[in-house]
C-alpha positions as CSV (number, residue, x, y, z in Angstrom):
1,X,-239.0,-70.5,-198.3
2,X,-238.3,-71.1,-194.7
3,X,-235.6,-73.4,-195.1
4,X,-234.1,-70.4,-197.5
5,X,-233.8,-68.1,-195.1
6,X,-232.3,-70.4,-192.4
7,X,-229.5,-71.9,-194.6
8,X,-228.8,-67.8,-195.2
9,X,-228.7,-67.1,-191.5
10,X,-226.1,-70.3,-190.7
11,X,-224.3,-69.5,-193.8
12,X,-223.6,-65.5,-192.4
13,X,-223.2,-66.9,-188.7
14,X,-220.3,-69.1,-190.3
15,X,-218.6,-66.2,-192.0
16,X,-219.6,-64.2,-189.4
17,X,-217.8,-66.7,-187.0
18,X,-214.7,-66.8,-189.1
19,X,-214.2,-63.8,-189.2
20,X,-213.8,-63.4,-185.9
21,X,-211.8,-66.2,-185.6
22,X,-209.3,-64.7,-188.1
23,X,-209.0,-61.1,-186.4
24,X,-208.1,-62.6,-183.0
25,X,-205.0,-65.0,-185.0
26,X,-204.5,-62.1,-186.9
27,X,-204.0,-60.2,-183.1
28,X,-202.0,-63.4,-181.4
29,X,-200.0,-63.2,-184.3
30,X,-198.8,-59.2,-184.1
31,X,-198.5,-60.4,-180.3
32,X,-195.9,-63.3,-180.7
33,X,-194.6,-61.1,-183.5
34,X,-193.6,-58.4,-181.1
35,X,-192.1,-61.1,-178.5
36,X,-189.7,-62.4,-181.2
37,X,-191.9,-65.4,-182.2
38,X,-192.0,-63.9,-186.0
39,X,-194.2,-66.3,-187.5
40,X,-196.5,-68.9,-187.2
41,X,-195.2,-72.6,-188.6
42,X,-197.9,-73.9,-191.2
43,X,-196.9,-77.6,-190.7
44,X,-198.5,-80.2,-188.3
45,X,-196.7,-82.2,-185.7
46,X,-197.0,-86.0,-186.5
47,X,-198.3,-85.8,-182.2
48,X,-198.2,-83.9,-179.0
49,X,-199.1,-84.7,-176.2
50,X,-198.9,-82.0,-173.7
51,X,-201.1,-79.4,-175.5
52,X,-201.4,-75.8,-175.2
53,X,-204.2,-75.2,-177.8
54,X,-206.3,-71.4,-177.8
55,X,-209.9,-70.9,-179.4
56,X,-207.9,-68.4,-182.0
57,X,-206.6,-71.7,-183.9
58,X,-203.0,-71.5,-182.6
59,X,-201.3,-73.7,-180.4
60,X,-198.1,-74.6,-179.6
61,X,-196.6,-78.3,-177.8
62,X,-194.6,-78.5,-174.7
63,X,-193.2,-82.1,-175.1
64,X,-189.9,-82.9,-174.5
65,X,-188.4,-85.3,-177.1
66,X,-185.1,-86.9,-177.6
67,X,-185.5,-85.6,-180.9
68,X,-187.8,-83.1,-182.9
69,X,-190.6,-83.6,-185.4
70,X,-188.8,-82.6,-188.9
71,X,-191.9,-80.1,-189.1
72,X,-190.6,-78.1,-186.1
73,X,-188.4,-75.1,-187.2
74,X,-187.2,-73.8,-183.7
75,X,-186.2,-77.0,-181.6
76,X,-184.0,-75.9,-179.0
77,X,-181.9,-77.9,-175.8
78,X,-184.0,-78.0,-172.6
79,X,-182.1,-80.9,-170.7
80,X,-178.2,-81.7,-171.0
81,X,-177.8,-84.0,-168.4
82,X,-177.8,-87.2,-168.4
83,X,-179.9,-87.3,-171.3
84,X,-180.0,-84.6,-174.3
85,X,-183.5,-83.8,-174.5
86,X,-185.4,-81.3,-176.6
87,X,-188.7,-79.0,-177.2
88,X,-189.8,-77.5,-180.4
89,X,-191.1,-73.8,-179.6
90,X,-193.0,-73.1,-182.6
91,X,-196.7,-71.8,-182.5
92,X,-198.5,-73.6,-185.1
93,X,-201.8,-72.9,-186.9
94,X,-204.8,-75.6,-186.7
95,X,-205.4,-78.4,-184.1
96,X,-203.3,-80.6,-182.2
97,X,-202.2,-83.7,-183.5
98,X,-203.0,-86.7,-181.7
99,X,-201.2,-87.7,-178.3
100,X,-197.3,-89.4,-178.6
101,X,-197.5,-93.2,-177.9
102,X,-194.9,-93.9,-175.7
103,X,-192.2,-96.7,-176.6
């Protein structure tokens, strides 16, 4: 009977938890929304090393590449000279992907 009652409680914490979770990506969302970012990319970068992840599941990666991960949908120039070089300024939903190996 006891161990009834517990699984109940977790079980609502988890939802519970969630929930919350879901309002405050819900909010960053209608944030990023209102600073241009219009939407949230659903894909996964294959890595990422320099992180910027925030406890409402979104994150977005601050690497420059010489090239962008085929996921990203908004890659834009941030070097010229000598080099090309790029970053992709999508927020994405979930966890970073591992760190980049370096060649």
């Amino acid at each position: 009977m006891k161990s009834s009652r517990l699984l109940v409680i977790l079980v609502l914490q988890a939802v519970l938890v969630m929930g919350i979770f879901a309002a405050v990506a819900k909010e960053n969302a209608a944030v990023g929304e209102s600073k241009g970012n219009m939407e949230t990319n659903g894909g996964k970068l294959g890595c990422c090393t320099n992180c910027n992840f925030s406890f409402s599941g979104l994150y977005t990666c601050d690497d420059i590449v010489s090239k962008c991960d085929p996921v990203c949908k908004a890659c834009k120039v941030v070097k010229k000279y000598p080099v090309k070089q790029f970053q992709c300024t999508d927020t994405f939903l979930g966890i970073c992907g591992p760190p980049c190996k370096k060649n």
